[in-house]
C-alpha positions, 0 to 999 in steps of 0.5 A: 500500500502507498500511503502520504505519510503526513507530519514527516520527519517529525510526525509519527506514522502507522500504516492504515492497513497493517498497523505497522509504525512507518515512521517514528518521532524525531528519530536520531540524526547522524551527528547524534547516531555516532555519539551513540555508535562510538560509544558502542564501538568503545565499549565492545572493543575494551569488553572483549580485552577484559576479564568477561566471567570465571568458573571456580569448582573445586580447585580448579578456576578458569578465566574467560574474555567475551571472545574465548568461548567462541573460540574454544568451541572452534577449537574443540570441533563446534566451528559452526557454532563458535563462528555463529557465537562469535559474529552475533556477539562480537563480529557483528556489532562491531561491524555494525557499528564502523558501517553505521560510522561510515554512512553517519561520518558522511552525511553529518559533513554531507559528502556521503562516500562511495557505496554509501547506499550499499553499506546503509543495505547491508547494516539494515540486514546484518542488524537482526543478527546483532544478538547482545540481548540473546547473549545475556540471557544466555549469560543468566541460563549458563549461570544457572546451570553453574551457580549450584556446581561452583563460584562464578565471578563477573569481570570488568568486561561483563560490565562493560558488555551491560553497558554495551548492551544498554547503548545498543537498546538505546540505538534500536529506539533512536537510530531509525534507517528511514531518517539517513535514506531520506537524507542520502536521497529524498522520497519521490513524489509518489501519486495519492491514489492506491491504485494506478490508472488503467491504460485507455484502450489500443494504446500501449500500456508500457508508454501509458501506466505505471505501477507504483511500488514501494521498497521493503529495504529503503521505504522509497516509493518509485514509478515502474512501467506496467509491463516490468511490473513481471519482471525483477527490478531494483530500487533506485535508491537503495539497489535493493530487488523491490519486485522479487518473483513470487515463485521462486521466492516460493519454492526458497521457502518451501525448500527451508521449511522443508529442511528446517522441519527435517533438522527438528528431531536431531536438534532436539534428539541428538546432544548438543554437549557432553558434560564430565564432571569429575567421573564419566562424561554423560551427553546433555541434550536442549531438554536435560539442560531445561531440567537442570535448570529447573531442579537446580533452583531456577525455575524461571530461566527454565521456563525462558528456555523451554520456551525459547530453544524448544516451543519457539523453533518447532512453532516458527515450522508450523506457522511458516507453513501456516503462511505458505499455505495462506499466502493469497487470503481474500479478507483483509481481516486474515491479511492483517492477521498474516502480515502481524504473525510474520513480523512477530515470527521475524523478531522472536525467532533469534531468541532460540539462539539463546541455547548455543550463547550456553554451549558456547559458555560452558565451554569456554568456563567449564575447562579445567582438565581432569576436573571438569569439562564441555564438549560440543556434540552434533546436535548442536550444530543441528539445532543451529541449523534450525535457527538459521534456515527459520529466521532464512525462511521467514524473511523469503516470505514477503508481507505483500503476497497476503494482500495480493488478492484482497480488496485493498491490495495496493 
């Protein structure tokens, strides 16, 4: 739907149809955006220098840094899921953030660089993986698995994570990508109508009407000629593909959920970690970690768990096949309701997340020799894949196809 947003940039602004907010109050401008980034770029940097947790058990203690858990998992065989630790927790922010440095250097002194727009699409997709709030609630569960085996003790690091932490949710509510595209290159003046006009009859469609379309990435509403309306095109602002085939957009679907419902069992069959603990090591699976922290005293990270690593993967399956299957409804009513279940499923998904931030934990505290230890075990990387290949089918699913057929469809 193309839609006149009114009070722009200082207005606030909700779709008529779906409820979603297009823009937001005041948002942060470059010059504000990079105090904030700086910030954040500061505090990540000295944190993964810094003491981050130790483990005492015994006589044995272990020292960490934010970066060594990762690290060990990669050491001991988990690679995929060390490098998908260490790039939600630390690569990625800190990419994040010397991009948004780049783009907000530029337009505070109004000379954006080149690739500008490229960079500005590239940190909009990288920003879901960002996951330093998953990170502390996995810091919490693992801190419940250990807090009745030993003594653990947080460091300057840890602290400093918090801090990063808080400027990061202080980034979501204030730094808004709207606010740059517009200043890189304003909207066009796009029609009031929701629907273009049909081409009076024996003429040439292509030299007589355009369609309006809108892009997902950049906001930018742009005119293209009806008869490419079939074909793939790219924003001209952003270059971002604003006119995807359905298709095979479709089939990519299909293809992930397929794979996704596939990887279910193993991921929460197979263990994810073996556990030895002054005797024989004993495999541990997402369902034995829940129970230990359930009769360990914290029934209320058990309960975040069991929600996050068990119900949310298997019903993210189920309601993505729920929208594949209801993708054309013909009340506007359902529309809405698909369009509201997508973008819930796109934002709690990340949260399954939260069970290998653990693994990796454990791993990197629970190393003190003949002591104590923890192992990556296959079902970890199963239960990662799930992760994955949901948040992958999720975002293949374009809201628009729910209102394709309905009766307002523009």
């Amino acid at each position: 739907m193309i839609q006149t947003l009114p009070g722009y940039p200082a207005g606030k602004a909700k779709c008529r149809r779906c409820d979603y907010t297009l823009r937001h109050r005041s948002p942060a401008g470059p010059i504000e955006a990079m105090f904030w980034v700086l910030l954040l770029l500061g505090c990540m940097l000295v944190a993964t220098q810094d003491l981050f947790m130790s483990f005492t058990f015994a006589s044995g203690q272990n020292r960490i840094a934010i970066i060594h858990p990762p690290i060990d998992t990669i050491r001991l065989g988990g690679t995929a899921v060390g490098m998908a630790v260490l790039f939600c927790t630390v690569v990625g922010p800190i990419l994040w953030g010397l991009g948004m440095l780049y783009v907000c250097g530029g337009l505070a002194a109004r000379m954006p660089g080149p690739g500008t727009a490229g960079i500005l699409r590239s940190m909009h997709k990288l920003r879901p993986w960002v996951m330093l709030e998953v990170f502390l609630l996995g810091v919490l569960v693992t801190a419940g698995k250990l807090g009745h085996e030993g003594h653990l003790d947080y460091g300057r690091g840890f602290h400093l994570f918090l801090a990063a932490l808080a400027v990061w949710i202080i980034i979501a509510r204030r730094v808004k990508p709207h606010r740059f595209w517009e200043l890189l290159q304003p909207s066009v003046d796009c029609p009031h109508s929701e629907r273009a006009e049909v081409a009076p009859e024996g003429t040439d469609p292509c030299m007589t009407a355009d369609t309006v379309v809108g892009c997902q990435t950049c906001g930018l509403a742009q005119r293209i000629p009806r008869c490419m309306a079939d074909h793939e095109l790219s924003c001209q602002r952003c270059g971002a593909e604003i006119n995807e085939d359905e298709h095979k957009a479709l089939v990519r679907s299909v293809v992930l959920v397929g794979l996704a419902a596939v990887l279910l069992l193993p991921a929460n069959l197979v263990p994810i970690m073996r556990i030895a603990e002054l005797g024989p090591p004993e495999p541990a699976t997402v369902w034995e970690g829940i129970k230990v922290l359930y009769f360990g005293g914290s029934p209320a990270l058990a309960a975040l768990v069991f929600v996050a690593s068990l119900c949310v993967p298997i019903a993210k399956v189920f309601v993505i096949i729920a929208m594949l299957l209801c993708r054309h409804p013909r009340r506007a009513s359902t529309a809405r309701c698909m369009t509201k279940l997508h973008r819930f499923v796109a934002t709690i998904g990340r949260w399954s997340m939260v069970d290998m931030f653990v693994v990796a934990l454990l791993i990197g505290l629970v190393r003190l020799g003949s002591l104590a230890s923890v192992d990556p075990k296959p079902g970890a990387i199963a239960f990662l894949a799930v992760v994955v290949i949901t948040i992958a089918a999720a975002e293949e699913i374009n809201p628009r196809v729910f209102w394709s057929r309905t009766k307002d469809s523009t």
